[in-house]
KOLKOL-947671 format. One record per residue (C-alpha): z, y, x; chain; residue number from 1. Coordinates in pm, whole numbers, always signed. Layout:
<recs>
REC      up   north    east  cadena  num
REC       Z       Y       X       A  NUM
...
</recs>
This chain:
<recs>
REC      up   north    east  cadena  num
REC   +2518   -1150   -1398       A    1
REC   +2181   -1135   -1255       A    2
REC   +2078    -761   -1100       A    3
REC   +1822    -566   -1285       A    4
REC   +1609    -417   -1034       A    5
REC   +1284    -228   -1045       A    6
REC    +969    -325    -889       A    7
REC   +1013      -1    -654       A    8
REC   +1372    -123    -549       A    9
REC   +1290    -491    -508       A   10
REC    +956    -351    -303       A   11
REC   +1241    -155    -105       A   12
REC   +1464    -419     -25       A   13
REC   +1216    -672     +47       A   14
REC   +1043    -398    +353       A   15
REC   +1409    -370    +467       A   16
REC   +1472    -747    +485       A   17
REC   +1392    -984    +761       A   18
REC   +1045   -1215    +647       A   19
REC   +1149   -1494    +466       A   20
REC    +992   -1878    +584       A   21
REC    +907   -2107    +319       A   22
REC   +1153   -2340    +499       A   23
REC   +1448   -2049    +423       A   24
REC   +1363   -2073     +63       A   25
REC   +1551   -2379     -72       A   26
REC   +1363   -2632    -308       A   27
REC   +1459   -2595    -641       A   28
REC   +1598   -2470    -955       A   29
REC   +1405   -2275   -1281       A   30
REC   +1320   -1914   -1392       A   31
REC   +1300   -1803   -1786       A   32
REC   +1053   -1531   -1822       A   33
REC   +1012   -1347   -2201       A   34
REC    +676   -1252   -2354       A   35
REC    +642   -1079   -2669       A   36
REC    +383   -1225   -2774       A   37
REC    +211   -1575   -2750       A   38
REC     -64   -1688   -2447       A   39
REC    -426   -1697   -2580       A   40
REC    -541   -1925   -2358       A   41
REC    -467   -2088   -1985       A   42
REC    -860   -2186   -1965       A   43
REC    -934   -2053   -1654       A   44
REC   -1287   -1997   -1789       A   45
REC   -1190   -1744   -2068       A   46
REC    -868   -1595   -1980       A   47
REC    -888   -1320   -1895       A   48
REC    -606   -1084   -1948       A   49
REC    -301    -984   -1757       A   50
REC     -84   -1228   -1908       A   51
REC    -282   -1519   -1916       A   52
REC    -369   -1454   -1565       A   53
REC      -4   -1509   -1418       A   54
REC     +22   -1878   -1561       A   55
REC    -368   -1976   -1515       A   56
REC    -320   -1918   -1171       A   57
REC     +18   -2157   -1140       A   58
REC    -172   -2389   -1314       A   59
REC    -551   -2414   -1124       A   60
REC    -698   -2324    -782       A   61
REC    -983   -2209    -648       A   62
REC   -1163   -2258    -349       A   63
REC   -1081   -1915    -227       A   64
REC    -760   -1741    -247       A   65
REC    -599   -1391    -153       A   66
REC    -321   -1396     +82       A   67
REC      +8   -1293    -137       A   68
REC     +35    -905    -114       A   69
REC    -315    -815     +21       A   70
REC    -686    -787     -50       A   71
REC    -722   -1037    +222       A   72
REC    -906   -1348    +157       A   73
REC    -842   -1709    +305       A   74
REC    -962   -2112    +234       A   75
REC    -779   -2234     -29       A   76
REC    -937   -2584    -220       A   77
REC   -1202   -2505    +103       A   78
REC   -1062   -2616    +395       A   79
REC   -1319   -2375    +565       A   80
REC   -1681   -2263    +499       A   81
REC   -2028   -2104    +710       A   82
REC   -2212   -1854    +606       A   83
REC   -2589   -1825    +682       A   84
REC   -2730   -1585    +900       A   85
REC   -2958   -1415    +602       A   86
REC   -2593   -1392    +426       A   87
REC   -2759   -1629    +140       A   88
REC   -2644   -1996    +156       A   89
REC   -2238   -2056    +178       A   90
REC   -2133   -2384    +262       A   91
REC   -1773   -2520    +160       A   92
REC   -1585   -2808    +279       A   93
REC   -1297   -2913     +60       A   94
REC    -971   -3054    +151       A   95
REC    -974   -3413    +108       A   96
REC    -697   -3572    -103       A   97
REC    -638   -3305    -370       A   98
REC    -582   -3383    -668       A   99
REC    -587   -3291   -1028       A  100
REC    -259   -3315   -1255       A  101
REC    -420   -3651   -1415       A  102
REC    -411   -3779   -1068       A  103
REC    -779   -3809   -1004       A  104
REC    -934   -3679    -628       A  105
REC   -1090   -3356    -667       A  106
REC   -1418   -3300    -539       A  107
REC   -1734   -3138    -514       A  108
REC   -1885   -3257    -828       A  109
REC   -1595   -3105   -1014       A  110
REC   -1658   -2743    -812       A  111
REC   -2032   -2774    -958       A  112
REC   -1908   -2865   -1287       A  113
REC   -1688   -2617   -1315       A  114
REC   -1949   -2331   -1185       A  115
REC   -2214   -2487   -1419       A  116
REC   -1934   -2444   -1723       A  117
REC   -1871   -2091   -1667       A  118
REC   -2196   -1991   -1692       A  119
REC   -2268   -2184   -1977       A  120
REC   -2363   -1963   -2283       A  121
REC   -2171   -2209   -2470       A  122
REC   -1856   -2171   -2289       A  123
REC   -1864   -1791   -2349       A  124
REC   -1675   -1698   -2088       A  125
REC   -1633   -1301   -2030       A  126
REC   -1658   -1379   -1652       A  127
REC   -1993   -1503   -1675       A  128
REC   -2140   -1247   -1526       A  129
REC   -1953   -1230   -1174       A  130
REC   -2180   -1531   -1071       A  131
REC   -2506   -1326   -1126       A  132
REC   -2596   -1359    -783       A  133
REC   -2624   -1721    -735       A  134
REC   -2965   -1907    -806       A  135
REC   -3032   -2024   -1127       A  136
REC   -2786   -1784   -1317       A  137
REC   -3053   -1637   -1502       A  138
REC   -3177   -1980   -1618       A  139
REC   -2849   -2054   -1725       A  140
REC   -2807   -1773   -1906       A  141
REC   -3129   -1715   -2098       A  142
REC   -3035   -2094   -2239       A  143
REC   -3368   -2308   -2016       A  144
REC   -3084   -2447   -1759       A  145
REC   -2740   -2662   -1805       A  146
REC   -2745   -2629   -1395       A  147
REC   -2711   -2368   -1155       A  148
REC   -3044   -2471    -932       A  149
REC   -2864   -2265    -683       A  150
REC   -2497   -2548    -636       A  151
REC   -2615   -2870    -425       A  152
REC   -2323   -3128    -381       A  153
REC   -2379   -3212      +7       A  154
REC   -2139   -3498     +11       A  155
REC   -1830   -3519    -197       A  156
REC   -1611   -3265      -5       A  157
REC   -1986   -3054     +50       A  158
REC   -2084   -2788    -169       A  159
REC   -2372   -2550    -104       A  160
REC   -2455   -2242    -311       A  161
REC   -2802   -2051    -258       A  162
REC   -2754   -1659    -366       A  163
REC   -3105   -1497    -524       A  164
REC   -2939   -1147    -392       A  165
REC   -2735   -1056     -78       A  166
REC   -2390   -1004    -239       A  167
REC   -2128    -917     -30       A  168
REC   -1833    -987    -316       A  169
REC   -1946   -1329    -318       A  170
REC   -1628   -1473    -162       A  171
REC   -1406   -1321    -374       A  172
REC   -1537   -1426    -703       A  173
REC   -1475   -1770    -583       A  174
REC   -1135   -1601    -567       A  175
REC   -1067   -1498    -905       A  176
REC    -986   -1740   -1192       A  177
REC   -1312   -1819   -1312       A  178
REC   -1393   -1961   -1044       A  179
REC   -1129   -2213   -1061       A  180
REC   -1202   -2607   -1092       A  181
REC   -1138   -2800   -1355       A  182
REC   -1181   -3144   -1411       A  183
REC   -1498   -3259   -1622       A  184
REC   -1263   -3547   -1831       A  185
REC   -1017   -3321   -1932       A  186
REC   -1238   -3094   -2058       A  187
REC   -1471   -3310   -2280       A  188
REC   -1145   -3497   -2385       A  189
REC    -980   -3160   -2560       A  190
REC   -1300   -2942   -2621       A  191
REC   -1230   -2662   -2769       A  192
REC    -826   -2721   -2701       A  193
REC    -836   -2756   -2341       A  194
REC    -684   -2392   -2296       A  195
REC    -379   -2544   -2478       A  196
REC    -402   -2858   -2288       A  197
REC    -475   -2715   -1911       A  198
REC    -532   -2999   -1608       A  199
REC    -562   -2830   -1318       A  200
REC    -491   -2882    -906       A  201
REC    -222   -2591    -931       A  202
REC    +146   -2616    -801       A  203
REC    +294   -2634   -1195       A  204
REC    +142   -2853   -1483       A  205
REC    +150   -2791   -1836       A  206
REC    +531   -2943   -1986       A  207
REC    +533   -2815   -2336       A  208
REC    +369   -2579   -2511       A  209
REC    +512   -2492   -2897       A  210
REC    +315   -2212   -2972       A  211
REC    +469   -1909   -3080       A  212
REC    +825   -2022   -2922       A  213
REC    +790   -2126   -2577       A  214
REC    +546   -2258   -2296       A  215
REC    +731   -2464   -2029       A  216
REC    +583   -2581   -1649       A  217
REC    +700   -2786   -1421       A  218
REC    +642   -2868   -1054       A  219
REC    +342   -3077    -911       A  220
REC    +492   -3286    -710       A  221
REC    +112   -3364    -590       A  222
REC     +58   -3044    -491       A  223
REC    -212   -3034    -173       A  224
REC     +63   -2766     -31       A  225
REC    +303   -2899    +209       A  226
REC    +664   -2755     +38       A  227
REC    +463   -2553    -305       A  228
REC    +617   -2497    -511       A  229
REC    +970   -2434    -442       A  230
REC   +1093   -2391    -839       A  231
REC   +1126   -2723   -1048       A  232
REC   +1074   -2542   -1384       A  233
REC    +914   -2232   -1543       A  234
REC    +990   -2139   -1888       A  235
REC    +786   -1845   -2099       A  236
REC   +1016   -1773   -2379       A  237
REC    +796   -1599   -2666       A  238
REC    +858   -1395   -2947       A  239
REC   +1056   -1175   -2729       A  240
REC   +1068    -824   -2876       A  241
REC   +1097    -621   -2518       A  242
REC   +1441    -503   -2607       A  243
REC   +1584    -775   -2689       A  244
REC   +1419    -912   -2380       A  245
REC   +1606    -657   -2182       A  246
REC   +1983    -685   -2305       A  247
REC   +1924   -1103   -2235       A  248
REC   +1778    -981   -1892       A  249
REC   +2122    -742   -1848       A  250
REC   +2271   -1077   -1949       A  251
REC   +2185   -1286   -1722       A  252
REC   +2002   -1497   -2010       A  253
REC   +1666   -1457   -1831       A  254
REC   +1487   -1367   -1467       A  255
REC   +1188   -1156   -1577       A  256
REC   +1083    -981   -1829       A  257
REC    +665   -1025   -1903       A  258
REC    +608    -762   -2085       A  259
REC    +820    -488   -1837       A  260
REC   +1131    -291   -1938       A  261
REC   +1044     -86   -2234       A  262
REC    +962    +288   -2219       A  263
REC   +1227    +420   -2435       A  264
REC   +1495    +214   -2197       A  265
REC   +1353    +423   -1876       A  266
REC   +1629    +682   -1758       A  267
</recs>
Protein backbone atom coordinates (compact mmCIF):
# COMPACT_ATOMS: atom_id res chain seq x y z
CA UNK A 1 0.00 0.00 0.00
CA UNK A 2 1.46 3.21 -1.03
CA UNK A 3 2.23 5.82 2.13
CA UNK A 4 0.09 8.84 2.40
CA UNK A 5 2.29 11.56 3.29
CA UNK A 6 1.88 15.29 3.54
CA UNK A 7 3.69 17.83 1.65
CA UNK A 8 5.31 18.96 5.15
CA UNK A 9 6.49 15.26 5.82
CA UNK A 10 7.67 14.47 2.30
CA UNK A 11 9.48 18.21 2.51
CA UNK A 12 10.94 16.60 5.85
CA UNK A 13 12.21 13.52 4.63
CA UNK A 14 13.49 14.73 1.48
CA UNK A 15 15.96 17.66 3.76
CA UNK A 16 16.93 14.55 5.79
CA UNK A 17 17.87 12.38 2.77
CA UNK A 18 21.07 12.29 0.88
CA UNK A 19 20.52 14.36 -2.87
CA UNK A 20 19.30 12.12 -5.23
CA UNK A 21 21.28 11.99 -9.07
CA UNK A 22 19.18 11.61 -11.97
CA UNK A 23 21.36 8.52 -12.61
CA UNK A 24 19.94 7.04 -8.94
CA UNK A 25 16.49 7.47 -10.22
CA UNK A 26 15.74 4.39 -12.37
CA UNK A 27 14.01 4.86 -15.88
CA UNK A 28 10.64 3.94 -15.80
CA UNK A 29 7.28 3.00 -14.71
CA UNK A 30 3.74 5.37 -14.46
CA UNK A 31 1.93 7.59 -11.86
CA UNK A 32 -2.15 7.98 -11.74
CA UNK A 33 -2.98 11.34 -10.46
CA UNK A 34 -7.07 12.25 -9.76
CA UNK A 35 -8.67 15.59 -10.66
CA UNK A 36 -12.09 16.43 -9.90
CA UNK A 37 -12.76 18.07 -12.51
CA UNK A 38 -11.76 18.16 -16.28
CA UNK A 39 -8.49 20.37 -17.86
CA UNK A 40 -9.68 23.51 -19.75
CA UNK A 41 -7.02 23.73 -21.82
CA UNK A 42 -3.05 22.61 -22.20
CA UNK A 43 -2.55 25.76 -24.72
CA UNK A 44 0.24 27.19 -23.25
CA UNK A 45 -1.10 30.53 -24.53
CA UNK A 46 -4.38 30.54 -22.43
CA UNK A 47 -3.91 28.32 -19.57
CA UNK A 48 -3.63 29.73 -17.06
CA UNK A 49 -4.71 28.15 -13.87
CA UNK A 50 -3.13 25.94 -11.31
CA UNK A 51 -4.15 22.84 -12.83
CA UNK A 52 -3.59 23.39 -16.26
CA UNK A 53 -0.26 24.68 -15.37
CA UNK A 54 1.19 21.25 -14.00
CA UNK A 55 0.54 19.36 -17.43
CA UNK A 56 1.29 22.50 -19.87
CA UNK A 57 4.53 22.53 -18.48
CA UNK A 58 5.23 18.49 -19.08
CA UNK A 59 4.06 19.11 -22.28
CA UNK A 60 6.07 22.55 -23.76
CA UNK A 61 9.27 24.47 -22.91
CA UNK A 62 10.41 27.63 -22.86
CA UNK A 63 13.49 29.24 -23.48
CA UNK A 64 13.96 30.03 -19.86
CA UNK A 65 13.32 27.85 -16.99
CA UNK A 66 13.49 27.94 -13.03
CA UNK A 67 15.72 25.56 -11.42
CA UNK A 68 13.28 22.90 -9.53
CA UNK A 69 12.70 24.30 -5.95
CA UNK A 70 13.93 27.93 -6.39
CA UNK A 71 13.27 31.36 -7.87
CA UNK A 72 16.46 30.81 -9.69
CA UNK A 73 16.51 31.11 -13.36
CA UNK A 74 18.67 29.09 -15.97
CA UNK A 75 18.84 28.42 -20.18
CA UNK A 76 16.47 26.07 -20.99
CA UNK A 77 15.36 25.89 -25.13
CA UNK A 78 18.43 28.84 -24.93
CA UNK A 79 21.48 27.30 -24.74
CA UNK A 80 22.71 30.75 -23.38
CA UNK A 81 21.93 34.45 -24.07
CA UNK A 82 23.76 38.39 -23.74
CA UNK A 83 22.27 41.05 -22.53
CA UNK A 84 23.05 44.63 -23.74
CA UNK A 85 24.73 47.06 -21.80
CA UNK A 86 21.53 49.65 -21.86
CA UNK A 87 19.67 46.33 -20.44
CA UNK A 88 17.40 46.64 -23.80
CA UNK A 89 18.28 44.06 -26.51
CA UNK A 90 18.51 40.15 -25.26
CA UNK A 91 19.98 37.86 -27.54
CA UNK A 92 19.16 33.97 -27.40
CA UNK A 93 20.88 31.13 -28.91
CA UNK A 94 18.87 27.94 -29.03
CA UNK A 95 19.96 24.46 -28.70
CA UNK A 96 20.28 22.93 -31.95
CA UNK A 97 18.47 19.61 -32.59
CA UNK A 98 15.30 20.04 -30.50
CA UNK A 99 12.53 19.01 -31.54
CA UNK A 100 8.81 19.21 -31.45
CA UNK A 101 6.56 16.01 -30.71
CA UNK A 102 5.73 15.92 -34.67
CA UNK A 103 9.38 15.53 -35.08
CA UNK A 104 10.16 18.76 -36.80
CA UNK A 105 13.62 20.96 -35.58
CA UNK A 106 12.61 23.71 -33.47
CA UNK A 107 13.84 27.00 -34.13
CA UNK A 108 13.83 30.56 -34.01
CA UNK A 109 11.04 31.21 -36.32
CA UNK A 110 8.83 29.11 -34.10
CA UNK A 111 10.08 31.35 -30.79
CA UNK A 112 8.82 34.51 -32.94
CA UNK A 113 5.75 32.79 -33.86
CA UNK A 114 4.91 31.83 -30.79
CA UNK A 115 5.66 35.49 -29.13
CA UNK A 116 3.76 37.07 -32.10
CA UNK A 117 0.62 34.52 -31.12
CA UNK A 118 0.44 35.48 -27.62
CA UNK A 119 0.07 38.83 -28.18
CA UNK A 120 -2.30 38.48 -30.75
CA UNK A 121 -5.73 40.07 -29.81
CA UNK A 122 -7.10 37.17 -31.52
CA UNK A 123 -5.49 34.61 -29.49
CA UNK A 124 -6.86 36.25 -26.29
CA UNK A 125 -4.54 35.11 -24.14
CA UNK A 126 -4.80 36.45 -20.35
CA UNK A 127 -0.93 36.59 -20.40
CA UNK A 128 -0.82 39.07 -22.97
CA UNK A 129 0.15 41.59 -21.05
CA UNK A 130 3.51 40.20 -19.41
CA UNK A 131 5.19 41.04 -22.84
CA UNK A 132 4.33 44.82 -22.53
CA UNK A 133 7.77 45.72 -22.54
CA UNK A 134 8.99 44.47 -25.76
CA UNK A 135 8.77 46.70 -29.00
CA UNK A 136 5.88 46.61 -30.94
CA UNK A 137 3.46 45.28 -28.15
CA UNK A 138 1.42 48.20 -28.35
CA UNK A 139 1.02 47.79 -32.14
CA UNK A 140 0.04 44.44 -31.59
CA UNK A 141 -2.32 45.13 -29.29
CA UNK A 142 -4.22 48.16 -30.54
CA UNK A 143 -4.86 45.61 -33.76
CA UNK A 144 -2.15 47.86 -36.63
CA UNK A 145 0.58 44.87 -36.13
CA UNK A 146 0.49 40.82 -36.65
CA UNK A 147 4.42 41.27 -35.57
CA UNK A 148 6.23 42.23 -32.66
CA UNK A 149 8.71 44.94 -34.55
CA UNK A 150 10.67 44.35 -31.48
CA UNK A 151 11.62 39.87 -32.31
CA UNK A 152 14.38 39.71 -35.24
CA UNK A 153 15.26 36.01 -36.18
CA UNK A 154 19.25 36.41 -36.40
CA UNK A 155 19.80 33.03 -37.88
CA UNK A 156 17.73 30.01 -37.16
CA UNK A 157 19.04 29.24 -33.60
CA UNK A 158 19.24 33.56 -33.24
CA UNK A 159 16.57 35.42 -31.74
CA UNK A 160 16.80 39.07 -30.75
CA UNK A 161 14.16 41.00 -28.79
CA UNK A 162 14.38 44.98 -28.49
CA UNK A 163 12.51 46.14 -25.04
CA UNK A 164 10.72 49.90 -25.42
CA UNK A 165 11.25 49.96 -21.37
CA UNK A 166 14.09 48.71 -19.08
CA UNK A 167 12.31 45.71 -17.46
CA UNK A 168 14.11 43.85 -15.15
CA UNK A 169 11.38 40.70 -15.07
CA UNK A 170 12.09 40.27 -18.57
CA UNK A 171 13.83 36.89 -18.18
CA UNK A 172 11.39 35.39 -16.30
CA UNK A 173 8.41 35.91 -18.43
CA UNK A 174 10.28 33.98 -20.97
CA UNK A 175 10.00 31.63 -17.99
CA UNK A 176 6.47 31.23 -17.45
CA UNK A 177 4.14 29.29 -19.81
CA UNK A 178 3.21 31.82 -22.13
CA UNK A 179 6.14 32.12 -23.20
CA UNK A 180 6.42 28.66 -24.34
CA UNK A 181 6.94 27.63 -28.19
CA UNK A 182 4.75 26.06 -30.12
CA UNK A 183 4.92 24.95 -33.45
CA UNK A 184 3.18 27.19 -36.24
CA UNK A 185 1.66 23.71 -38.18
CA UNK A 186 0.15 22.38 -35.34
CA UNK A 187 -1.50 25.26 -34.53
CA UNK A 188 -3.17 26.31 -37.87
CA UNK A 189 -3.89 22.50 -38.32
CA UNK A 190 -6.34 22.32 -34.99
CA UNK A 191 -7.31 26.10 -34.56
CA UNK A 192 -9.34 26.56 -32.07
CA UNK A 193 -8.66 22.70 -30.74
CA UNK A 194 -5.07 22.87 -30.38
CA UNK A 195 -5.40 23.07 -26.43
CA UNK A 196 -6.96 19.56 -26.82
CA UNK A 197 -4.44 18.56 -29.32
CA UNK A 198 -1.03 20.07 -27.62
CA UNK A 199 2.52 19.58 -29.79
CA UNK A 200 5.03 20.76 -27.85
CA UNK A 201 9.15 20.16 -27.19
CA UNK A 202 8.23 18.95 -23.53
CA UNK A 203 9.47 15.61 -21.92
CA UNK A 204 5.61 13.93 -22.21
CA UNK A 205 3.27 14.19 -25.36
CA UNK A 206 -0.30 14.15 -25.48
CA UNK A 207 -1.56 9.97 -25.47
CA UNK A 208 -5.25 10.26 -25.03
CA UNK A 209 -7.41 12.63 -23.99
CA UNK A 210 -11.40 11.46 -23.37
CA UNK A 211 -12.66 14.38 -21.89
CA UNK A 212 -14.37 14.20 -18.77
CA UNK A 213 -12.69 10.61 -17.93
CA UNK A 214 -9.09 10.71 -18.32
CA UNK A 215 -6.01 12.53 -19.98
CA UNK A 216 -3.02 10.16 -20.48
CA UNK A 217 0.98 11.25 -21.40
CA UNK A 218 3.61 9.47 -22.26
CA UNK A 219 7.37 9.89 -22.52
CA UNK A 220 9.28 11.80 -25.36
CA UNK A 221 11.64 9.69 -26.16
CA UNK A 222 13.07 12.87 -28.24
CA UNK A 223 13.39 14.78 -25.45
CA UNK A 224 16.56 17.47 -25.90
CA UNK A 225 17.32 16.22 -22.08
CA UNK A 226 19.89 13.64 -21.76
CA UNK A 227 17.82 10.88 -19.27
CA UNK A 228 14.11 13.32 -19.03
CA UNK A 229 11.93 12.04 -18.28
CA UNK A 230 12.38 9.17 -16.07
CA UNK A 231 8.38 7.98 -15.95
CA UNK A 232 7.01 6.13 -19.15
CA UNK A 233 3.37 7.16 -18.43
CA UNK A 234 1.22 9.82 -16.69
CA UNK A 235 -2.37 9.29 -16.22
CA UNK A 236 -4.98 12.24 -14.92
CA UNK A 237 -7.93 10.30 -13.85
CA UNK A 238 -11.05 12.83 -13.82
CA UNK A 239 -14.23 12.96 -12.31
CA UNK A 240 -12.59 12.24 -9.10
CA UNK A 241 -14.76 13.53 -6.23
CA UNK A 242 -11.68 14.35 -3.62
CA UNK A 243 -12.88 11.69 -1.27
CA UNK A 244 -13.16 9.19 -3.23
CA UNK A 245 -9.81 10.30 -4.53
CA UNK A 246 -8.45 9.82 -1.10
CA UNK A 247 -9.69 6.23 0.03
CA UNK A 248 -8.14 5.03 -3.77
CA UNK A 249 -5.00 7.08 -2.64
CA UNK A 250 -5.13 5.02 1.02
CA UNK A 251 -5.48 2.19 -1.49
CA UNK A 252 -2.81 2.22 -3.26
CA UNK A 253 -5.14 2.79 -6.47
CA UNK A 254 -3.39 6.11 -7.21
CA UNK A 255 0.03 8.36 -6.46
CA UNK A 256 -1.40 11.88 -6.10
CA UNK A 257 -4.19 13.41 -5.50
CA UNK A 258 -4.71 16.94 -7.82
CA UNK A 259 -7.02 18.45 -6.10
CA UNK A 260 -5.21 17.87 -2.30
CA UNK A 261 -6.69 15.83 0.58
CA UNK A 262 -9.98 17.29 1.43
CA UNK A 263 -10.59 19.62 4.41
CA UNK A 264 -13.03 17.65 6.28
CA UNK A 265 -10.35 14.51 6.08
CA UNK A 266 -7.60 16.89 7.95
CA UNK A 267 -7.05 15.57 11.65
Amino acid sequence: MRKLLTGVAIAALLAASPALSQDDIKQGGSMIVTYQNDVSTLDPAIGYDWQNWSIIKSIFDGLMEYEPGTANLTPDLAESYTISDDGMTYTFKLRPGVKFHNGREMTAEDVKYSLDRVTNPATTSPGAGFFGSIQGFAEMADGSATSLSGVTVVDPLTLEIKLSRPDATFLHVMAINFAFVVPKEAVDQYGADFGKNPVGTGAFKMAEWALGQKLVLQRNPDHWKAGVPKLDQITFEIGQEPTVALLRLQNGEVDILGDGIPPAQFL
